[in-house]
C-alpha positions in Angstrom: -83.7 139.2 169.9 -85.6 142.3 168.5 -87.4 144.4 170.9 -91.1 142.9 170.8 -89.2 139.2 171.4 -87.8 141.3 174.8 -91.3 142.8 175.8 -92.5 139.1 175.2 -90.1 137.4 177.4 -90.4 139.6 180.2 -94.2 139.4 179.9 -93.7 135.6 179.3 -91.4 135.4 182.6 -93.6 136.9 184.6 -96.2 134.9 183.8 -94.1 131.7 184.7 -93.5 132.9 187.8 -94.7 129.4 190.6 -98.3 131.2 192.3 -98.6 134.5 190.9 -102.0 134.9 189.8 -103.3 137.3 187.6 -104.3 139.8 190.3 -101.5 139.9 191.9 -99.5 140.5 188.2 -102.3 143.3 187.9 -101.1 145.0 191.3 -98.0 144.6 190.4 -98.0 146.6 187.0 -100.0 149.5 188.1 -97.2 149.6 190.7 -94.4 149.2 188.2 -96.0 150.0 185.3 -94.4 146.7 183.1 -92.7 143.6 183.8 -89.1 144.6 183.4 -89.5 147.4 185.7 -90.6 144.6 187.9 -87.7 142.1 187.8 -85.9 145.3 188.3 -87.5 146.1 191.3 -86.1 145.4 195.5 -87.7 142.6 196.9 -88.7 144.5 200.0 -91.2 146.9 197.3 -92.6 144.1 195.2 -93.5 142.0 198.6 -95.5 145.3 199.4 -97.7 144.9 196.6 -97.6 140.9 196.3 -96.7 139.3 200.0 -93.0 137.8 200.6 -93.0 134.8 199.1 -94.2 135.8 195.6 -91.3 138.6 195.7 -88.8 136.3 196.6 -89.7 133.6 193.8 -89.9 136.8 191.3 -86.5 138.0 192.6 -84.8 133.8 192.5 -86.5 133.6 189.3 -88.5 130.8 190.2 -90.1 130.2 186.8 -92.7 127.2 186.6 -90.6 126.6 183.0 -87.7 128.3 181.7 -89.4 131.3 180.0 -87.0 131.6 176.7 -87.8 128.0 175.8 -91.2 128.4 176.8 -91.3 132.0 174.1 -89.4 129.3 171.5 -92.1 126.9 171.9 -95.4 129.4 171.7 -93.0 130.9 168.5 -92.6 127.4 167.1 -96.9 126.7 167.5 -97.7 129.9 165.6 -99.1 130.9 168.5 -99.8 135.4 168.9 -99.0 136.8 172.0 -101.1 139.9 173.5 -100.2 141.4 176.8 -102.6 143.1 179.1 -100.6 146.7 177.6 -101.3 145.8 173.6 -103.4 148.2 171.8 -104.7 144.6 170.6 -106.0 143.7 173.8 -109.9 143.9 173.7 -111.3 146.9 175.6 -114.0 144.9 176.9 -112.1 142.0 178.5 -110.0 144.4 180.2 -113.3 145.8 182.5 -113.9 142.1 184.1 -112.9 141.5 187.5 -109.6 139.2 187.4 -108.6 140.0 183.2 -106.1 137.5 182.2 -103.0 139.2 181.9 -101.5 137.2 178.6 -103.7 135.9 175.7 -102.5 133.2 173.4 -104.4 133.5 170.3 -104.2 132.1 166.5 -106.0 133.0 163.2 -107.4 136.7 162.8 -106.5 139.9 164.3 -109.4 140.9 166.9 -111.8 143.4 165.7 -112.0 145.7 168.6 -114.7 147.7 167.3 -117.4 145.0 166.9 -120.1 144.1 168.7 -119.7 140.7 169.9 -122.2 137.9 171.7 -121.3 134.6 173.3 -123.3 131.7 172.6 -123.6 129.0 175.0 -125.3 126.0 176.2 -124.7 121.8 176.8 -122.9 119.3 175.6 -125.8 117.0 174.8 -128.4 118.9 173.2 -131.3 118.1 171.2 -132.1 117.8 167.5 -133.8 121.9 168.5 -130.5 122.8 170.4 -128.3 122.5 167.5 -130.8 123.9 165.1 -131.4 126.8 167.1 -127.8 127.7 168.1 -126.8 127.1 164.5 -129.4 129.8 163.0 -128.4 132.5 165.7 -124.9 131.6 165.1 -125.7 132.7 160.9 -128.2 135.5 161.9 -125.7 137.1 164.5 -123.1 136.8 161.6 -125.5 138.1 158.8 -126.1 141.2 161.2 -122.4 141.8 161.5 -121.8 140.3 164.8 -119.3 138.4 165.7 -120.0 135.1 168.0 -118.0 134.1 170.4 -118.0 130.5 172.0 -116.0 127.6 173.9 -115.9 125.0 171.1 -117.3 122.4 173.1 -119.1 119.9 172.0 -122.9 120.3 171.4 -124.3 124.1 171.3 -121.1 125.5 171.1 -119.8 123.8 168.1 -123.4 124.4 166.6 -122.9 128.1 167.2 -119.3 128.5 165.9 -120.5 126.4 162.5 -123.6 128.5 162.0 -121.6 131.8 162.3 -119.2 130.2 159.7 -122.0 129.5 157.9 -122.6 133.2 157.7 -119.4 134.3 156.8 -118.9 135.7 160.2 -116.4 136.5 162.5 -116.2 134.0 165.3 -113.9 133.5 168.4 -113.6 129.9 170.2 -112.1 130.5 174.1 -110.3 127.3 174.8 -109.8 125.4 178.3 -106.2 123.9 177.4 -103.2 125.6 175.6 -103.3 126.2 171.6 -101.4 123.0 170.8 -103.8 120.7 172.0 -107.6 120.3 169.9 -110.3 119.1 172.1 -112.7 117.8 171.2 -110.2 116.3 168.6 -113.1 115.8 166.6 -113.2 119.6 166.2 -110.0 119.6 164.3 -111.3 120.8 161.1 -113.4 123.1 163.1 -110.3 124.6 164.5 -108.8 125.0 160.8 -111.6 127.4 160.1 -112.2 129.5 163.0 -108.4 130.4 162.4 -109.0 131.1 158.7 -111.9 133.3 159.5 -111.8 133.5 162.9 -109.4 133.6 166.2 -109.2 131.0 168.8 -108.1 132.2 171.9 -106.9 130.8 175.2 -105.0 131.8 178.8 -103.4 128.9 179.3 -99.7 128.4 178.3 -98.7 125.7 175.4 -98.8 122.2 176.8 -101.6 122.6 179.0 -104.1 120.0 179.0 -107.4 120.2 178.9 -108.5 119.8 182.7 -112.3 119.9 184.1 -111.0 122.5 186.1 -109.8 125.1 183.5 -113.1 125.6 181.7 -114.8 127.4 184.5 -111.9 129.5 184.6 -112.0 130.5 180.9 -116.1 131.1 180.7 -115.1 134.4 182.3 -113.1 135.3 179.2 -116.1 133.8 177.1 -118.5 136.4 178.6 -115.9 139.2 179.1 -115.2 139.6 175.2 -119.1 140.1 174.6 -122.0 142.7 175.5 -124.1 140.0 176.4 -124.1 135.9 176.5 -127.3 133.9 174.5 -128.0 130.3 176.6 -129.4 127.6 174.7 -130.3 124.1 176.4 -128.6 124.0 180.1 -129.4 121.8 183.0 -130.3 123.5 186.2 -126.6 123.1 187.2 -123.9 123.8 184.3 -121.1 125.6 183.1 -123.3 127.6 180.7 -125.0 128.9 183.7 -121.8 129.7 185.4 -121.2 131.9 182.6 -124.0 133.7 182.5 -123.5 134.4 186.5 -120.0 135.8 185.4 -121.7 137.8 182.7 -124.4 139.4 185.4 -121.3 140.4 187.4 -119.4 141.6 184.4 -122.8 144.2 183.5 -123.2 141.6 180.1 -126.6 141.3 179.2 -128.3 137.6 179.7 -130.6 135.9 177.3 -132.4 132.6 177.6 -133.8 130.6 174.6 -137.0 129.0 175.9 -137.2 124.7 175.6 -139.7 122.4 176.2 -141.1 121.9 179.9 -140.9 117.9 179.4 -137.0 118.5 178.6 -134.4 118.9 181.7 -131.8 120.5 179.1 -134.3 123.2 179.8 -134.3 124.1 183.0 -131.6 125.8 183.3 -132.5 128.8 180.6 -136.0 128.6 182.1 -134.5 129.2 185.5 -132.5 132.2 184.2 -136.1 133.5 182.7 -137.8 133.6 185.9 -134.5 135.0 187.1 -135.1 138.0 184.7 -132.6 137.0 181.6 -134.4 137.9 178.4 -136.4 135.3 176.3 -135.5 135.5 173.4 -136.7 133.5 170.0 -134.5 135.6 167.2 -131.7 137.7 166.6 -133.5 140.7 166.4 -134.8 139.5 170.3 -130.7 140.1 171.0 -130.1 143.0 168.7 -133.0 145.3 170.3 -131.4 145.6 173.4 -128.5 147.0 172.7 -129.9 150.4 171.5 -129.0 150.9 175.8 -124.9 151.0 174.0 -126.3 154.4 172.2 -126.8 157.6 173.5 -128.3 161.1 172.6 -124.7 162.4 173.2 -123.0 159.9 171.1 -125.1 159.7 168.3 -124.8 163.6 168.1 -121.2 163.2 167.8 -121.5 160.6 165.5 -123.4 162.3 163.2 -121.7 165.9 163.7 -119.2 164.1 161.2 -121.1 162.9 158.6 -122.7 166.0 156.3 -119.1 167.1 156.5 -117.8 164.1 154.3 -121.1 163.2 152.6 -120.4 166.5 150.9 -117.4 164.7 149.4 -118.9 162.0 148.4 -120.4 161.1 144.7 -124.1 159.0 144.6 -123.3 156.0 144.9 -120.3 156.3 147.9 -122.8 158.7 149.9 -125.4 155.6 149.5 -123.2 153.2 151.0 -121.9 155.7 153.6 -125.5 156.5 154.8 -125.7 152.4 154.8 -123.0 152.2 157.6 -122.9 153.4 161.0 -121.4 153.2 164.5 -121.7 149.5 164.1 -119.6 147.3 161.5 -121.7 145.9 158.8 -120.9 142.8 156.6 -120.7 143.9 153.2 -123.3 141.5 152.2 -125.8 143.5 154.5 -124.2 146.7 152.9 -124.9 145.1 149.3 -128.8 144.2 150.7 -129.4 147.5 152.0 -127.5 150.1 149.4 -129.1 148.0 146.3 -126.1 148.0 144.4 -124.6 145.6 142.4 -122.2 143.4 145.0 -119.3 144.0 142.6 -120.1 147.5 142.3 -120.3 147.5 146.1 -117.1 146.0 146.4 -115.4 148.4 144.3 -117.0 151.2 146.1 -115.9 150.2 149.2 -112.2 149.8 148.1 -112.3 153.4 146.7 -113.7 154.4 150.3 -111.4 152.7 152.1 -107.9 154.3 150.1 -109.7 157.5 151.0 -109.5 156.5 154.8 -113.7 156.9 154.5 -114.1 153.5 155.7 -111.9 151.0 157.8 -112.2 146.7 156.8 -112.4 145.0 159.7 -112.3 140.7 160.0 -114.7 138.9 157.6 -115.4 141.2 155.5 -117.2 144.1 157.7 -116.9 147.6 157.3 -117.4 150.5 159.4 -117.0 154.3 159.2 -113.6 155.8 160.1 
């Protein structure tokens, strides 16, 4: 077994340990700084940090599943691991209260860098619902922003297609391990968020997909994004339990507005008159977020750029003056520079052996 297969077990282990949740596993890494260190640990010092009887079950072992057939099994589904400690862990996810500690994912490496919003809403939405979560879906992926959603049925589904749609980058948070679709009907979906996307989920391989878990996961929904977009939601729903979590998490909230005869709407009017913004495009979303800049890191930002514009031939220093702080897709770069796409495309190869530029997922670049 080669050394990550190791630093997966122990992570794996841990995790399978009967009633340690993922604060607890929190407390007990900044006290021992990684699992090993843990199972290596007295029982008197971990029951310090995580009460007697999860320190006796770490120190028996007493593993919910035997944790190398459980590592065999997420190996045999293709599944990813990413530990709390991996440089692949998003940056954002780790700020919310009560991060989950191991994420299962397939498809796509995670683009840390982009900016990302979650899309939300019902199950059963109207003719309007799906129209409207499909066209932010595109627009947010036409922008260079990635969507992320639960791959329910109804406005999530919509909002996954459209950003597909876009050739965007799209995650899917899922209530129930890797191994199991649901809806089934979403099967093909699935295919092509992992082609161009990643679907992510907490939940070890097996797990089924119970009412109870999806509450759980819209935490992760909201915690991967800078702010959460709801679309059709009755007064009481999980699409406004995520947007609760978002308030907590500092996310921003937005609200598409419905019609007053409609009680798919009352929920996003209720988050209006709650002070979530209505919005009625992308650009509504987009022109919040100048908050994410500052004097100070704009300056620094741009500190950097006469310095290798001076490098730079015509047509490079166009496109380089295109990007910015934010990845772009390289359809917007081919919009914006007025270059020929293939042109584009070769520029931004040339750019990128130079270490100028960086490709993210889907096609996006941004400035190294």
């Amino acid at each position: 077994m080669n050394n990550k297969a190791n630093v997966n077990l122990a992570w794996v282990a841990l995790y399978m340990i009967h009633g340690l949740g993922h604060a607890i596993f929190k407390r007990l890494l900044d006290q021992f700084g990684k699992p090993e260190a843990v199972f290596k640990a007295q029982q008197n010092d971990i029951a310090i940090v995580a009460g007697k009887e999860v320190a006796c079950r770490i120190v028996k072992r007493k593993f919910t599943s035997d944790p190398e057939k459980e590592l065999l099994r997420i190996e045999k589904a293709g599944v990813n691991i990413i530990n709390f400690h991996d440089h692949a862990y998003p940056p954002l996810l780790k700020e919310i209260h009560r991060p989950p500690m191991l994420l299962f994912t397939k498809g796509l490496p995670i683009p840390l860098q982009q900016i990302m919003i979650s899309v939300v809403g019902t199950r059963n939405p109207t003719h309007y619902g799906i129209k409207t979560a499909e066209m932010i879906g595109l627009e947010l992926a036409k922008k260079g922003v990635g969507v992320v959603s639960g791959m329910a049925y109804g406005i999530d589904t919509a909002a996954h297609r459209g950003c597909l749609k876009g050739k965007g980058y799209t995650i899917a948070v899922l209530g129930c391990g890797l191994d199991i679709i649901y809806p089934a009907s979403n099967k093909k979906l699935v295919e092509q968020i992992i082609e161009h996307g990643t679907i992510i989920s907490e939940f070890p391989i097996g797990t089924p997909p119970e009412a109870r878990n999806f509450p759980i996961r819209n935490r992760i929904i909201s915690g991967l994004t800078y702010g959460v977009v709801v679309i059709e939601a009755a007064k009481k729903s999980g699409s406004l339990i995520t947007a609760s979590l978002a308030l907590d998490q500092g996310r921003e909230v937005f609200a598409v507005p419905g019609s007053i005869d409609s009680f798919k709407s009352r929920g996003t009017h209720h988050l209006i008159r709650q002070g979530a913004k209505l919005i009625e495009n992308v650009d509504d979303i987009l022109d919040e977020f100048e908050f994410q800049r500052s004097p100070e890191t704009d300056e620094a930002f741009n500190k950097t750029r006469p310095h290798v514009s001076l490098s730079l031939n015509d047509e490079e220093r166009k496109i380089y003056n295109t990007l910015g702080q934010y990845p772009l897709h390289i359809d917007e770069i081919v919009r914006t520079s007025g270059l020929d796409p293939g042109r584009v495309s070769s520029i931004l190869m040339e750019m990128e052996l130079k270490e100028i530029v960086k490709q993210l997922a889907g096609k996006r670049f941004i400035v190294t």
